[in-house]
C-alpha positions as CSV (number, residue, x, y, z in Angstrom):
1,X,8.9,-15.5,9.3
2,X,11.4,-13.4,10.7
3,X,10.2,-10.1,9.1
4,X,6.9,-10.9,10.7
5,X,8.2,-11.0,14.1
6,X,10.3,-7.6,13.3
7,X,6.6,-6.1,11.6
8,X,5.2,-7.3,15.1
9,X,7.6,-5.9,17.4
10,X,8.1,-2.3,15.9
11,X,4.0,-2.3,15.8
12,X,3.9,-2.9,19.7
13,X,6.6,-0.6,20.0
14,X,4.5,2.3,18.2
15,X,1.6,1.4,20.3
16,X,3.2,1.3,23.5
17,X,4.5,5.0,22.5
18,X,1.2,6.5,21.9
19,X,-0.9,8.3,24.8
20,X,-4.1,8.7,22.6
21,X,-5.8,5.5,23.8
22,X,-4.2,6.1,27.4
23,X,-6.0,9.5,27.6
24,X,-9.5,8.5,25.9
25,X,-9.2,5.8,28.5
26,X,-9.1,7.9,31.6
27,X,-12.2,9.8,29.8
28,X,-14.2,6.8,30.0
29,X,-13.3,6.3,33.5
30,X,-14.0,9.7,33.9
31,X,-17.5,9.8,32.2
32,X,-18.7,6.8,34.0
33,X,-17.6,8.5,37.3
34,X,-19.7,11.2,36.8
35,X,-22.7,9.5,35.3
36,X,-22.5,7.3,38.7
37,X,-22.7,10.3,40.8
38,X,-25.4,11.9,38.6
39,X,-27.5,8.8,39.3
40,X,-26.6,8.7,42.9
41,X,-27.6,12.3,43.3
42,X,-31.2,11.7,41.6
43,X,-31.7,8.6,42.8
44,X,-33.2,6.0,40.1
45,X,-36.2,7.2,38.7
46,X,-36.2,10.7,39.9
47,X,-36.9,10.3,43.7
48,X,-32.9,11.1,45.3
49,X,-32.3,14.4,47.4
50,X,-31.8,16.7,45.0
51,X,-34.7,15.9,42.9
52,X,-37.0,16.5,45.7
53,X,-35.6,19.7,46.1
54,X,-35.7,21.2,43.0
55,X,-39.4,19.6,42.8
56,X,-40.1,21.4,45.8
57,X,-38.1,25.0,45.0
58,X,-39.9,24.7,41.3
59,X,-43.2,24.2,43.0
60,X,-42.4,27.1,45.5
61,X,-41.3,29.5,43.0
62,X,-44.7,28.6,40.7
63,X,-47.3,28.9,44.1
64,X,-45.0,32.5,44.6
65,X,-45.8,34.0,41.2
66,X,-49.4,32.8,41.2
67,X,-50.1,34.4,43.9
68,X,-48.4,37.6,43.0
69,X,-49.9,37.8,39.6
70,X,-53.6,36.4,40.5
């Protein structure tokens, strides 16, 4: 039982020492961060601030060249 408890305790040692998990952690925190701005920014659906104005650039831009080429 005792080796157990020694097993055990060097394992939580090793783990404690590693940063991998630490770091893919902060990643995650990261990732979701930006996915929550993202969907802020576009609004839900496509109808935030910056979706109306690339809608309205993009329809700008195409009314421009028709016009120039026709």
């Amino acid at each position: 039982m005792f080796w157990h408890c020694i097993k055990v305790t060097e394992a939580l040692k090793r783990l404690r020492a590693k940063e991998d998990g630490v770091v893919s952690f902060e990643y995650v925190i990261v990732a979701a961060c930006i996915v929550g701005a993202v969907g802020l920014a576009f609004g839900v659906g496509g109808t935030g601030p910056i979706s109306s104005a690339l809608s309205s650039a993009i329809s700008s831009i195409s009314d421009k060249v028709i016009a120039a080429v026709g």
